[in-house]
Structures are given as C-alpha cells and as structure tokens.
VMD Tcl script that builds the backbone (N, CA, C; Angstrom):
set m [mol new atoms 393]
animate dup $m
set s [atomselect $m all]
$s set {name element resname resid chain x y z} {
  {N N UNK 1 A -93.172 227.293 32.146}
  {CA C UNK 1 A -93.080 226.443 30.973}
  {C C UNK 1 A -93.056 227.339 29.726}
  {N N UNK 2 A -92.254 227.171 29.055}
  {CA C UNK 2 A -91.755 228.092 27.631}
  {C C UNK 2 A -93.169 227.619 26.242}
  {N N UNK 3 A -93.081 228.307 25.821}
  {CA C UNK 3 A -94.124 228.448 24.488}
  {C C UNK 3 A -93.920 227.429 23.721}
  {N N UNK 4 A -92.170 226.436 23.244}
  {CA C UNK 4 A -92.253 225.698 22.858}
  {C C UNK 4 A -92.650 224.812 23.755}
  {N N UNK 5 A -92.406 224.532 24.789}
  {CA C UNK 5 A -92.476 223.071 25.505}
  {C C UNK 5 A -93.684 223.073 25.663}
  {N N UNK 6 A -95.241 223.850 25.991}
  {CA C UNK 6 A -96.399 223.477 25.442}
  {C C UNK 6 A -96.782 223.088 24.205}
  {N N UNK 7 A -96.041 223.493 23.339}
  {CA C UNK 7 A -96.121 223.406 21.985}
  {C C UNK 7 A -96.123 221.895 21.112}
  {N N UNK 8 A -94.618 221.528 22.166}
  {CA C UNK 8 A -94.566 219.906 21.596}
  {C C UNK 8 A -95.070 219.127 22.469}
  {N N UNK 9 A -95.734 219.456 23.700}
  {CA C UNK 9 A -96.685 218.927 24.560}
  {C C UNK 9 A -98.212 218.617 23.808}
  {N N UNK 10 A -98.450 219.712 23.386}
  {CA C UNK 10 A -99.408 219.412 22.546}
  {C C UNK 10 A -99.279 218.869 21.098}
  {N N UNK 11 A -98.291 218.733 20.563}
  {CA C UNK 11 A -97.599 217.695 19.399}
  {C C UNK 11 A -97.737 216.093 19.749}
  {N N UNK 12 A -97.358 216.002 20.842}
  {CA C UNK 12 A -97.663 214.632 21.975}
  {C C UNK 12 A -98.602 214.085 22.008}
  {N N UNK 13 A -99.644 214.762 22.818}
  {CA C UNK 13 A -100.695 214.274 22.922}
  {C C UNK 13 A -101.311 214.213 21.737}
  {N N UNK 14 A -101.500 215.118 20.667}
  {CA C UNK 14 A -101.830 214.993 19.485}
  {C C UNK 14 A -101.431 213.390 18.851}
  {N N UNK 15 A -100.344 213.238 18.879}
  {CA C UNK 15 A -99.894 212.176 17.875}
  {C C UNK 15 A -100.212 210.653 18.698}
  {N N UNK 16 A -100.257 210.891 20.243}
  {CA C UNK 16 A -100.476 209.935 21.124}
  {C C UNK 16 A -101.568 209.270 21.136}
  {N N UNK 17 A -102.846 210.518 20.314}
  {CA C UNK 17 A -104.292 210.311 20.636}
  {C C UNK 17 A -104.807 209.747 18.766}
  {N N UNK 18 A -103.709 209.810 18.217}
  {CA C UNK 18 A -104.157 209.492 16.536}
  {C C UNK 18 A -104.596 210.937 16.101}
  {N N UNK 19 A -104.243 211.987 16.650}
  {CA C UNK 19 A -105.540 213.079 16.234}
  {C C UNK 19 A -104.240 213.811 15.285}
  {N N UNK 20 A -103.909 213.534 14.294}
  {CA C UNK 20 A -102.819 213.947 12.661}
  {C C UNK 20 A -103.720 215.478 12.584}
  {N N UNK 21 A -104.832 215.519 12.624}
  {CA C UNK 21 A -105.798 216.356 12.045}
  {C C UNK 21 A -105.441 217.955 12.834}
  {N N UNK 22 A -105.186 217.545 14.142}
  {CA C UNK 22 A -104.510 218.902 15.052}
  {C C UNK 22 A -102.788 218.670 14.716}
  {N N UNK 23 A -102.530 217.989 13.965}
  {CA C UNK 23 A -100.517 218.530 13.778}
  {C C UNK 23 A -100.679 218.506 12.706}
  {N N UNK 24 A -100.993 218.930 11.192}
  {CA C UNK 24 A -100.812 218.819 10.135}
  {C C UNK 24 A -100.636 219.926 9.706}
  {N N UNK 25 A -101.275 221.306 10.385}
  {CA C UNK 25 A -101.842 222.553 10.275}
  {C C UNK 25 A -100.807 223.475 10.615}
  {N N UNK 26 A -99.604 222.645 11.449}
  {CA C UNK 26 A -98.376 223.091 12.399}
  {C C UNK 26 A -97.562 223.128 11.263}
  {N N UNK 27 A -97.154 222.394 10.078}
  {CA C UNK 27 A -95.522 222.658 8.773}
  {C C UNK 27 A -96.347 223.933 8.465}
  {N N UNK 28 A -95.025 224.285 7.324}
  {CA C UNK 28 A -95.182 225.033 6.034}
  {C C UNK 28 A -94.683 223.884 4.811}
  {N N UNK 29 A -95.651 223.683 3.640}
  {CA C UNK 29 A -95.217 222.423 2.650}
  {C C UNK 29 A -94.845 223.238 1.707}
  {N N UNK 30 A -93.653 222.219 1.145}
  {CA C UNK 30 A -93.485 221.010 0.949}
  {C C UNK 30 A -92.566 221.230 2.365}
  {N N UNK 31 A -92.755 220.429 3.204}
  {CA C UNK 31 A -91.883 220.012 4.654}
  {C C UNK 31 A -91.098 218.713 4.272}
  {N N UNK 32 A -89.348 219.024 4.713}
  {CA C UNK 32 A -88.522 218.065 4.436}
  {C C UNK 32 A -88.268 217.007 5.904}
  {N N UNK 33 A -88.159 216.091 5.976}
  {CA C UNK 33 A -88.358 214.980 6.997}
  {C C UNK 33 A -86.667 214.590 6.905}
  {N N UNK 34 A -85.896 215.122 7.741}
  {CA C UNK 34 A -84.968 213.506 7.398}
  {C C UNK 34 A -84.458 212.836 8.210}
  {N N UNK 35 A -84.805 211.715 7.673}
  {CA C UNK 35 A -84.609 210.365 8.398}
  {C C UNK 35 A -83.110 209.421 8.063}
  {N N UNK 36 A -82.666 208.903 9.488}
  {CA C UNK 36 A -81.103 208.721 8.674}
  {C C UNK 36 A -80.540 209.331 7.718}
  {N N UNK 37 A -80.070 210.840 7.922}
  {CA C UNK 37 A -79.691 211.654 7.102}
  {C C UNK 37 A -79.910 211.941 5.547}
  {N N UNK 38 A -81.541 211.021 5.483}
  {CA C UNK 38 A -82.257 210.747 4.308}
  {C C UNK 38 A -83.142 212.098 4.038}
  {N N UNK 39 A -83.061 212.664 2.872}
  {CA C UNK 39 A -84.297 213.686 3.235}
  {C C UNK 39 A -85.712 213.207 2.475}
  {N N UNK 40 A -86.920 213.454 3.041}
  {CA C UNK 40 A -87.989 213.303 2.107}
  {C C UNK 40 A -88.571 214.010 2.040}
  {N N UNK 41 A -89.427 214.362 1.404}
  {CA C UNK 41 A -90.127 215.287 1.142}
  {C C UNK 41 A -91.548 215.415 1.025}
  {N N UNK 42 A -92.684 215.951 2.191}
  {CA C UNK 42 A -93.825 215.606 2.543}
  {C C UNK 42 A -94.383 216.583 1.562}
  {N N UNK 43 A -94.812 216.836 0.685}
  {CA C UNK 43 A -95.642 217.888 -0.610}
  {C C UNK 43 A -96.676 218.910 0.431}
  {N N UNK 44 A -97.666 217.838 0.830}
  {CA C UNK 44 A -98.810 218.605 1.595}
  {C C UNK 44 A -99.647 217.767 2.775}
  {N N UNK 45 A -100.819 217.986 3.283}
  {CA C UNK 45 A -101.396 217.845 4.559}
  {C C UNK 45 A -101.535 216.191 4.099}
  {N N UNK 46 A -101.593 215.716 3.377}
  {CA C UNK 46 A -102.197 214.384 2.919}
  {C C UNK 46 A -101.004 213.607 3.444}
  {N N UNK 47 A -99.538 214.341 2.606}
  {CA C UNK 47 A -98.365 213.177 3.114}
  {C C UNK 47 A -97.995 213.536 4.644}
  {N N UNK 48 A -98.265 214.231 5.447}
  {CA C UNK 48 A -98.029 214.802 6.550}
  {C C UNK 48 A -98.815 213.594 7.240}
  {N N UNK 49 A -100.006 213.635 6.989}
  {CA C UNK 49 A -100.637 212.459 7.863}
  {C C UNK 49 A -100.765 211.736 7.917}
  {N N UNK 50 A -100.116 210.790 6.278}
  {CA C UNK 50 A -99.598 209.636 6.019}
  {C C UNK 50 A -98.409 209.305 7.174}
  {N N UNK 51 A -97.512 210.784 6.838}
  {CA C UNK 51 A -95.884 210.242 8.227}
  {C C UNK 51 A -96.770 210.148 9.904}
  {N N UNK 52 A -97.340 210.705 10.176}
  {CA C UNK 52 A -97.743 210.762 11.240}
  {C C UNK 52 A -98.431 209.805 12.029}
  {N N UNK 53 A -99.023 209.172 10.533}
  {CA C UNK 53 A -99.926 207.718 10.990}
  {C C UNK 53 A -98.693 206.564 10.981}
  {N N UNK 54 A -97.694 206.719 10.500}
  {CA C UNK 54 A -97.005 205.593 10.305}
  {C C UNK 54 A -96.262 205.463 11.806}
  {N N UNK 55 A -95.985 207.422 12.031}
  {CA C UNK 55 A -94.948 207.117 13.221}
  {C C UNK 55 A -95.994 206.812 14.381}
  {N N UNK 56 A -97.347 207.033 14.633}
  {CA C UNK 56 A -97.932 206.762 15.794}
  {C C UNK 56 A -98.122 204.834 15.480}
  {N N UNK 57 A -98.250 204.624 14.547}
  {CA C UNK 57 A -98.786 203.052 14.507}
  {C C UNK 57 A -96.985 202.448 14.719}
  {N N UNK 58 A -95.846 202.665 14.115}
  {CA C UNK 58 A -94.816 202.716 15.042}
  {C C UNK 58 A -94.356 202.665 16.471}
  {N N UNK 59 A -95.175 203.156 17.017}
  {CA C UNK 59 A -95.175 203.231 18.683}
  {C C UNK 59 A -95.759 202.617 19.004}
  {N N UNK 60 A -97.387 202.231 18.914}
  {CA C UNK 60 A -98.124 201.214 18.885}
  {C C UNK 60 A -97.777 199.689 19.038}
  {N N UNK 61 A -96.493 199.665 17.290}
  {CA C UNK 61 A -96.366 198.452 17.199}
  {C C UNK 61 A -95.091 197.645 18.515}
  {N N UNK 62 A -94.325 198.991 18.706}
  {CA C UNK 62 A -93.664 198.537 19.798}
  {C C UNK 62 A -93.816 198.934 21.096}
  {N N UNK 63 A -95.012 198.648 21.800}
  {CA C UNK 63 A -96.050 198.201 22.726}
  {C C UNK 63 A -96.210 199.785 23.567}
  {N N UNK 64 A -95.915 200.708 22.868}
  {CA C UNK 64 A -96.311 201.992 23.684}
  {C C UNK 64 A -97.411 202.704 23.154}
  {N N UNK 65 A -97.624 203.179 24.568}
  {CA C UNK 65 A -99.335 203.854 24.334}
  {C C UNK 65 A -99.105 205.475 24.224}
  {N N UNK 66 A -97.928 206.049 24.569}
  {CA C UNK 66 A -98.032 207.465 25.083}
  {C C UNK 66 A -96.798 208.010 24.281}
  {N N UNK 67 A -96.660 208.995 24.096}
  {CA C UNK 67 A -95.521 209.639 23.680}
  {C C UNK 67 A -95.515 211.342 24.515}
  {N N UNK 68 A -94.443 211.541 25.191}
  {CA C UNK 68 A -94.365 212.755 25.987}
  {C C UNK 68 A -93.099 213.561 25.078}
  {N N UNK 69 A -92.714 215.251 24.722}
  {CA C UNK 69 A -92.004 215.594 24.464}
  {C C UNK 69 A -91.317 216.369 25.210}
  {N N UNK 70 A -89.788 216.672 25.386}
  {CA C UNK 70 A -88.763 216.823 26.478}
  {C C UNK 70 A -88.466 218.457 25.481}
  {N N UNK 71 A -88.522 219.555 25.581}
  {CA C UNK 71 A -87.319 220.337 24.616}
  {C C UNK 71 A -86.534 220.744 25.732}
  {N N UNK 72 A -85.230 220.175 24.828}
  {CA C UNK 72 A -83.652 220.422 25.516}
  {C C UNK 72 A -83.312 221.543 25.141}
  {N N UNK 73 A -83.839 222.206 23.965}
  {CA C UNK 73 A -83.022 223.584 24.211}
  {C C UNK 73 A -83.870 224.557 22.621}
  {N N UNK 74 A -83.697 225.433 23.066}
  {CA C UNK 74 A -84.202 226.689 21.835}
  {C C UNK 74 A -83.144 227.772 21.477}
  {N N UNK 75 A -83.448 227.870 20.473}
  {CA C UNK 75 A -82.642 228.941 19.972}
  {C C UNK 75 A -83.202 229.998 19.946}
  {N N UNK 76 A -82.230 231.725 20.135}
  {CA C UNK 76 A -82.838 232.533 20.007}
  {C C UNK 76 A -83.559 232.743 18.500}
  {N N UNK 77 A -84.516 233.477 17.963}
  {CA C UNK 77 A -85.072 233.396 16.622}
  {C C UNK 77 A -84.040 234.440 16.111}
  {N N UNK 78 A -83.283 234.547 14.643}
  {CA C UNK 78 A -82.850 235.102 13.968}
  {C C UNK 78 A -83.138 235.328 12.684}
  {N N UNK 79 A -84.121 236.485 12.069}
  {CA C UNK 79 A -84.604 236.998 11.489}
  {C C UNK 79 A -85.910 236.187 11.067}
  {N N UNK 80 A -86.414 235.879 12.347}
  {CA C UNK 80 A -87.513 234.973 12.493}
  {C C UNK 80 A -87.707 233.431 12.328}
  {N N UNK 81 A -86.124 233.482 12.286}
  {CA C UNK 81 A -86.217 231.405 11.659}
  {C C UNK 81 A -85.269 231.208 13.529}
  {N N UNK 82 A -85.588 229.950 13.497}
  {CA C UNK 82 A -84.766 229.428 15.152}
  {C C UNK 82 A -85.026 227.743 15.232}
  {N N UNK 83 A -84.633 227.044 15.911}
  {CA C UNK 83 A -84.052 226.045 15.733}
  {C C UNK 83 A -85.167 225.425 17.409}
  {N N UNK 84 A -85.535 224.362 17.464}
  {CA C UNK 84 A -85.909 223.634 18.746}
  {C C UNK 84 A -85.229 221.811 19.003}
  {N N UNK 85 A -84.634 221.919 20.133}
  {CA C UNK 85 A -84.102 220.547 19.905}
  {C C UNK 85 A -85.452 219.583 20.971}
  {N N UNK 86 A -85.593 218.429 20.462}
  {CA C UNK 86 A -86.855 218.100 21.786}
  {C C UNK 86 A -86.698 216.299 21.537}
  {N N UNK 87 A -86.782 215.678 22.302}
  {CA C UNK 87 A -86.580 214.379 23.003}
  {C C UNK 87 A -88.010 213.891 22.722}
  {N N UNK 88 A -88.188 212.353 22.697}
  {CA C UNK 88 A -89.533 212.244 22.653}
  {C C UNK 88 A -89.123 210.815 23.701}
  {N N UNK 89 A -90.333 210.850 24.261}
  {CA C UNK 89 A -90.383 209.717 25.347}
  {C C UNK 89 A -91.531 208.687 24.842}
  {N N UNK 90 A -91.530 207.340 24.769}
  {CA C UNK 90 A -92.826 206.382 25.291}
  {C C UNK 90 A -92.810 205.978 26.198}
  {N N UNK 91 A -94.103 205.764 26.426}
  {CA C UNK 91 A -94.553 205.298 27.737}
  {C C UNK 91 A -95.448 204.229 27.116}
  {N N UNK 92 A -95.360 202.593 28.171}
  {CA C UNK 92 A -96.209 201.815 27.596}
  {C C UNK 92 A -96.245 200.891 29.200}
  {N N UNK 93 A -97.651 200.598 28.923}
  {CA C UNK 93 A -98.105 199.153 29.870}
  {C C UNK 93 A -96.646 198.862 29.968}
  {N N UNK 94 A -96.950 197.632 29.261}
  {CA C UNK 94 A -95.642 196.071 29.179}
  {C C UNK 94 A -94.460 196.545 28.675}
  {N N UNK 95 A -93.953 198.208 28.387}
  {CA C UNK 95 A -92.763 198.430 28.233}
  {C C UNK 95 A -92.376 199.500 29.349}
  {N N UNK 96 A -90.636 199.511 29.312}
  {CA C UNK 96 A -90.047 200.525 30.115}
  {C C UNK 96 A -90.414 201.617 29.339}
  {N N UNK 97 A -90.200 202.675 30.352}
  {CA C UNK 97 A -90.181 204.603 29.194}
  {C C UNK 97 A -88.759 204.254 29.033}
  {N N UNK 98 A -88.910 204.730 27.613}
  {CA C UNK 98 A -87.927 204.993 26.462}
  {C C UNK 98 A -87.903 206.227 25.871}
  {N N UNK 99 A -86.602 206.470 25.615}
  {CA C UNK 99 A -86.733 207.837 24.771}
  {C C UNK 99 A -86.569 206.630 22.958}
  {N N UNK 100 A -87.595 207.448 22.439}
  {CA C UNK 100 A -87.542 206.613 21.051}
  {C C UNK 100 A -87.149 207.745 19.964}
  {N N UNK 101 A -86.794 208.693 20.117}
  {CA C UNK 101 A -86.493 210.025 19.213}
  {C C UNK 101 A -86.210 211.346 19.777}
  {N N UNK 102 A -85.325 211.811 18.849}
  {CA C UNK 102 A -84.583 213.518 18.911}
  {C C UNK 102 A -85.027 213.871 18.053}
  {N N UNK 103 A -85.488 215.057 17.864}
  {CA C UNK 103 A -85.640 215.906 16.914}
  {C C UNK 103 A -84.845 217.055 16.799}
  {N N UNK 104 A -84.451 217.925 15.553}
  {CA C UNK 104 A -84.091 219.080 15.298}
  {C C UNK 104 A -85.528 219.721 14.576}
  {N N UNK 105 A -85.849 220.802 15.226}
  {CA C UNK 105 A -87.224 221.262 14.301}
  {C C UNK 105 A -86.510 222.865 13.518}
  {N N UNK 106 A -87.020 223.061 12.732}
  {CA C UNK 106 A -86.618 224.279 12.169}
  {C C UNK 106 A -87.710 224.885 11.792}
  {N N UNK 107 A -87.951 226.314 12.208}
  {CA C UNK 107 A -89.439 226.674 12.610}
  {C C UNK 107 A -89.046 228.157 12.266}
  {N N UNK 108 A -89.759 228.693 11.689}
  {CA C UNK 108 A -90.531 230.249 11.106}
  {C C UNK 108 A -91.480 230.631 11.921}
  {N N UNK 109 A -91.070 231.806 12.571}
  {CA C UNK 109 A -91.939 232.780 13.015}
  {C C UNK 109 A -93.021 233.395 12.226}
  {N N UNK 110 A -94.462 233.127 12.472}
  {CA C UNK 110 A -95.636 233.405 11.049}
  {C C UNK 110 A -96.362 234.431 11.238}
  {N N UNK 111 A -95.949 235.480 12.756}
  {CA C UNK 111 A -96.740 236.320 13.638}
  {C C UNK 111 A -97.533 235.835 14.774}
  {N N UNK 112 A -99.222 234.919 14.256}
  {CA C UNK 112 A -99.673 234.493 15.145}
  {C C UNK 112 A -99.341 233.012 15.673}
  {N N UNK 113 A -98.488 232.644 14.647}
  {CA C UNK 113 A -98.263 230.932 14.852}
  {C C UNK 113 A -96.642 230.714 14.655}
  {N N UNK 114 A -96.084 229.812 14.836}
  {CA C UNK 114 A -94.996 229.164 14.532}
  {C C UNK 114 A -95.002 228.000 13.733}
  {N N UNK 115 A -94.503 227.762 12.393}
  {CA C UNK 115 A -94.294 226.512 11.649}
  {C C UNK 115 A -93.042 225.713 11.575}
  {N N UNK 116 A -93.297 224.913 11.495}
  {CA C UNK 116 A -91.910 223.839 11.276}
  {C C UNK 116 A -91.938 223.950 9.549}
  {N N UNK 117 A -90.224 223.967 8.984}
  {CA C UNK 117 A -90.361 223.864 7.624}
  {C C UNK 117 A -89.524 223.040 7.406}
  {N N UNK 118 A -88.889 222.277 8.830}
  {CA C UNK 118 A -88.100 221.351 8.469}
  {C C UNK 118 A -87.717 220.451 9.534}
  {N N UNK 119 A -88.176 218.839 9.724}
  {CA C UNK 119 A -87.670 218.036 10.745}
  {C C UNK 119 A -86.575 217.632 10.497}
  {N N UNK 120 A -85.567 217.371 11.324}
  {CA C UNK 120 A -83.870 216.020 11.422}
  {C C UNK 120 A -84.731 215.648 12.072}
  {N N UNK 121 A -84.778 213.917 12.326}
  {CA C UNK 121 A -84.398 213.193 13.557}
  {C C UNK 121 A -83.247 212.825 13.617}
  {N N UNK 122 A -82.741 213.325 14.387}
  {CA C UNK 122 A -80.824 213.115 15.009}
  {C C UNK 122 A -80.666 211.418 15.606}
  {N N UNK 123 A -81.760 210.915 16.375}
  {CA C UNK 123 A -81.939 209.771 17.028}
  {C C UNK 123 A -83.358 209.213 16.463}
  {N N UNK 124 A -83.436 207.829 16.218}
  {CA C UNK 124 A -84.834 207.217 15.883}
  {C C UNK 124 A -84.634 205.617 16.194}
  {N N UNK 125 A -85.464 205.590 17.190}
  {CA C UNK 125 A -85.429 203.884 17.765}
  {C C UNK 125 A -86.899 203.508 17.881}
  {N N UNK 126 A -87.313 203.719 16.073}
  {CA C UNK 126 A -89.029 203.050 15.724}
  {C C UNK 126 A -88.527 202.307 14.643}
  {N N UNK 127 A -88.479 200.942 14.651}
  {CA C UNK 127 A -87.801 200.585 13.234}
  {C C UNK 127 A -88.478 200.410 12.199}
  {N N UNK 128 A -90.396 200.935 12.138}
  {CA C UNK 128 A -91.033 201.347 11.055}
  {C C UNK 128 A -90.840 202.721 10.372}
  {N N UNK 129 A -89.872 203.318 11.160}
  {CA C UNK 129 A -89.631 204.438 10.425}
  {C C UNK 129 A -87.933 204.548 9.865}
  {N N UNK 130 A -87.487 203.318 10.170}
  {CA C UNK 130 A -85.850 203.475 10.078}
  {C C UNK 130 A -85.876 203.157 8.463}
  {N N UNK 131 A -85.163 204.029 7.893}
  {CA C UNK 131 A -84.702 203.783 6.064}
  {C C UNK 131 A -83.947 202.932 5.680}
}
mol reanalyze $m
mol bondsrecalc $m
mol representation Tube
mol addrep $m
C-alpha cells in the first residue's frame, strides 16, 4: 500500500468519524476548493472545518455512514509539487456503496509531511455541496 493510499485512508476515516480536528493540519492556507469549476477559497483551519463539517453532514444527510478513499493514480513529484487523483466511496445501512466524489489533490512535498494546497472535485454527487 503506497504512502498516499494510507494517507487518504486516514482522510476517510477522519472525516467519517467527524474528527475535522485530524484533517485540518493536512492544507497549506489559504487552500483553494473547487467545486463545479467554482473556486473558493478556505483562508484558514476555521474555514477548513467549516468545509469539512458540511461535507461529512452531506453524507450523513444522504443516509451514509462511511466514506472509504480509492487513489487511482499519483504522480511522480516534480520539484516537489505532484498531483493525487482518489475516488471517494459511501457506504451506508439503507444505501447502496456509491462513489459520491473524485478528487484532484495538489500537494507539496514539506520534508516530514505532505500538504494539499489545492482540491478539484472533478465528480461531486453530495448536493449540499453542489454550487
């Protein structure tokens, strides 16, 4: 298993469990979000866990309990910046698994850590988060 795919494994369970407090620490801000080729712009840890609460109560509202992440593919890093593409799955009681989101992450090499400084969602089927 590759360094990212624990990575957004633990992004998963993080966001699955409400716990914003372990993924907030993961950007570099101001972190750009965009949604339907919308960009926004998260300033700092406060609006980070504002998006985070919206997209887990999002999943919630459409009857899933779990969110699992898939990465389809990585890029090699070039001059420390590289690209992760990753799938997100729910899982719920009273629903089928669904994939409810794609991501494009765009991520900086920091030495001991890796940051995201920039999400796409390419795909989004939460319609509390659709613009």
């Amino acid at each position: 298993m590759t360094t990212q795919q624990l990575t957004a494994d633990f992004r998963a369970a993080a966001l699955s469990n409400g716990r914003y407090d372990l993924m907030v620490g993961e950007y570099r801000y101001p972190l750009t979000v965009y949604l339907d080729g919308i960009p926004h712009l998260l300033q700092g840890v406060s609006d980070a866990w504002a998006f985070f609460q919206t997209m887990h109560t999002a999943t919630l509202g459409e009857g899933y309990q779990r969110l699992t992440a898939r990465v389809e593919r990585e890029e090699a890093p070039k001059t420390g910046r590289f690209r992760v593409w990753v799938s997100w799955i729910a899982e719920g009681a009273e629903r089928p698994t669904a994939s409810v989101a794609r991501t494009t992450l765009y991520c900086v090499d920091e030495g001991p850590r890796t940051a995201i400084e920039m999400i796409e969602f390419t795909e989004l089927a939460l319609p509390l988060l659709r613009v």
